[in-house]
Steps between C-alpha positions, in 0.01 A plus 500: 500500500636826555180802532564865394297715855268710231243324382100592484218233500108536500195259511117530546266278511136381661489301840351137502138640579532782260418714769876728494666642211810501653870696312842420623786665448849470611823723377891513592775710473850458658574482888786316715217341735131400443262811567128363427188764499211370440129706441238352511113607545426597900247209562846264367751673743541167652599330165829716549759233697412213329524652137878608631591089636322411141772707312784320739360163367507569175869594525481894474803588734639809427340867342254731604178378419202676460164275465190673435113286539189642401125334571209569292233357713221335192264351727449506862720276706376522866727790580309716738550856596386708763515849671719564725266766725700612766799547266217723231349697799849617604619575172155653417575742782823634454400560142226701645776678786765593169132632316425727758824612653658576159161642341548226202229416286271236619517217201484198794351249244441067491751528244752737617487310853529134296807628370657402794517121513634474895097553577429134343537169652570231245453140595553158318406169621776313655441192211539762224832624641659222385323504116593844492848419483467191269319787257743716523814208505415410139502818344786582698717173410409596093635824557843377678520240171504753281714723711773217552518436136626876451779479728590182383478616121712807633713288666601295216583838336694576791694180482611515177624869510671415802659222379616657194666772718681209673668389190615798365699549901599130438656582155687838674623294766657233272629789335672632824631166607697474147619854531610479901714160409659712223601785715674302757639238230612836314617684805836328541614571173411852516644571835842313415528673221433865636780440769742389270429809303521707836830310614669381247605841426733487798620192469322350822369136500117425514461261788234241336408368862365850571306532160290158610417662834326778332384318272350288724384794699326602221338185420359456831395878507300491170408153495114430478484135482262506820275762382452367163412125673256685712349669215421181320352347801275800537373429125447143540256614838370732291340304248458265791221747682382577177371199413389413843113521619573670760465900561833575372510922553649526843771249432602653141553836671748322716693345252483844289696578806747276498579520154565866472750452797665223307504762181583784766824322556574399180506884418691601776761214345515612178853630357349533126277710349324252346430298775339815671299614241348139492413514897341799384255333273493226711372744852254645202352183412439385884370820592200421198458126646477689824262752426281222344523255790328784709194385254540165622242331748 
């Protein structure tokens, strides 16, 4: 199913033990690679590689990600913390040191010095480790469920827009095919006709044999047979990779490629208004698929 790269999900809830009110939050906007950042609470630092490999499993491949965890600790849970003394008694003097040499005023307090969380040592059992991120796992996962339906729901929007762009380039280049076989059917009769009117004047014989070279110069010159074959094979893949379950974004942009060259060519082809005006509103209509694929994970 094809996933839009915005999306926004949130979940909170209460660990097994009822110990951690724990809030996860996870939000995406476009990127051409996957660029995670993840906060999280200090004493969870270590929480931060395997919340990134848990996003890879559940299939988040592409978008810059921003997850964001927050602990309320309700009850204690055997976390212990402890002062860091050597760390406090050096930082205690140079506080003292920028007191005195700059003449400051002297509001050294538990509270101003607490500020500064470096001075704390935080330490978890090694068995809790391991519950920790179970806690914080199931909050998370609610979070990406919620988040995945978005960009799916998006991408279903996507999908359909796209698609509808599709068709109305499918319907101009049916359009083009009928009027390209009418110019070179057309351009025989034309040409014979302006050099009789040029020549006939003076009396000097058309040579026909020379009229079917250019108009088989012509033909080859203008044809788009190739192009237009191309162009439907690009549609079919296109509906193809829509459908698929696979992350479709990169390879859309490369067929966007492809097709614009095919309708590049066509342009540079044309001998007839019409047919240019509709490569025109054909290059408009990829350019909006294009624009939206950029949306797609």
């Amino acid at each position: 199913m094809l996933r839009s790269m915005t999306a926004f999900g949130r979940a909170r809830g209460l660990n097994a033990a009822g110990t951690k009110d724990i809030t996860a939050e996870i939000k995406s906007v476009n990127s051409r690679f996957l660029d995670c950042t993840v906060r999280l609470p200090r004493v969870y630092s270590f929480l931060e590689e395997k919340i990134k490999a848990y996003l890879s499993e559940r299939g988040i491949v592409r978008g810059k990600i921003e997850v964001y965890i927050g602990v309320d600790v309700l009850a204690q849970d055997g976390t212990e913390i402890t002062l860091d003394r050597a760390l406090t008694a050096s930082y205690l003097d140079a506080l003292r040191a920028l007191r005195d040499e700059f003449g400051l005023t002297d509001d050294i307090s538990v509270m101003s010095v607490a500020a500064n969380r470096d001075l704390f040592l935080v330490k978890k059992a090694e068995d809790d480790l391991e519950k920790d991120w179970e806690d914080v796992r199931t909050v998370l996962g609610q979070a990406i469920d919620t988040f995945l339906a978005a960009r799916e729901r998006e991408g279903e929007n996507l999908r359909r827009d796209i698609l509808t762009k599709a068709e109305k380039i499918m319907a101009c280049t049916a359009r083009v095919k009928e009027l390209s076989e009418g110019d070179i059917s057309g351009y025989r009769d034309k040409l014979d006709a302006r050099i009789h009117q040029l020549l006939g004047d003076y009396g000097v014989q058309v040579d026909e044999q020379r009229i079917l070279t250019e108009v088989a110069i012509f033909a080859d010159r203008a044809a788009i047979d190739e192009e237009i074959v191309r162009l439907g094979s690009h549609f079919t893949a296109l509906e193809e990779i829509l459908s698929s379950p696979e992350p479709a974004g990169r390879r859309l942009d490369f067929l966007m490629q492809e097709m614009n060259r095919e309708t590049n060519t066509i342009g540079s082809k044309a001998n007839n208004s019409d047919i240019a005006h509709l490569v025109v509103e054909m290059k408009n209509e990829l350019e909006k698929i294009r624009e939206q694929i950029q949306n797609i994970e």
